[in-house]
C-alpha positions, 0 to 999 in steps of 0.5 A: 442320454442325449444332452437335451433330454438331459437339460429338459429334465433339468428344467423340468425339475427346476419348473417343479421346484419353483412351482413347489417354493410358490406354493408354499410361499403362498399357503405360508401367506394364507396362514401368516395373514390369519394369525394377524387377523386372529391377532387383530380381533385379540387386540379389539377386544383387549381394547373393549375391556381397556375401556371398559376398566377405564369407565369402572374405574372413572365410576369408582373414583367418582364414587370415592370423591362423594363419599369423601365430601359427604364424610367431610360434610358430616364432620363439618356438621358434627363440628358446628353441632358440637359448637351450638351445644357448648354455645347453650351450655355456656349461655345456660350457665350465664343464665344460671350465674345470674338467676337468683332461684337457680339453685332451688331449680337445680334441685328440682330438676335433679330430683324430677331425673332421679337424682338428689333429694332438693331438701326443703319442704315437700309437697305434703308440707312438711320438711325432709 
């Protein structure tokens, strides 16, 4: 073979492998930059659901919070009824130390409830 045909088909060659590495660089190009967008889209919506965690989360915490001041709200109440009640039990018990017919109203209210006979004469006049 003649040396130029030679070195055309060299070239040749060369020009078709070079075509070829092109080629592919940019079909590899193509499918690199959709798997960035495909990763892109993945990541807006991780954001989406990041945020949305986020809100629920802040909502329940929210709700948490009120449920723990109503709790210490009902025990504060709790707390000052029980202080009002033994308040009247010890004014009722001054008001019974120092009333004369205390006894006689004792025994009547007990037996008005069901309990222990007050003793003493009954309606009908006579004693029990």
């Amino acid at each position: 073979m003649d040396t130029g045909v030679v070195v055309a088909i060299v070239v040749a060659v060369l020009i078709v492998v070079a075509l070829l590495m092109l080629l592919g660089r940019g079909h590899r190009e193509r499918r690199l930059e959709g798997r960035r967008d495909q990763a892109n889209q993945i990541r807006r919506e991780a954001e989406v659901g990041r945020a949305q965690a986020d809100r629920i989360r802040a909502d329940s915490d929210e709700r948490a919070a009120r449920a723990r001041g109503e709790e210490a709200a009902a025990r504060e109440q709790a707390a000052h009824a029980e202080a009002l009640e033994q308040e009247a039990r010890e004014r009722h018990a001054e008001a019974d130390s120092i009333d004369p017919d205390t006894e006689e109203r004792q025994a009547l209210e007990r037996h008005e409830r069901g309990g222990v006979d007050p003793g003493g004469i009954t309606s009908h006049g006579h004693e029990t």
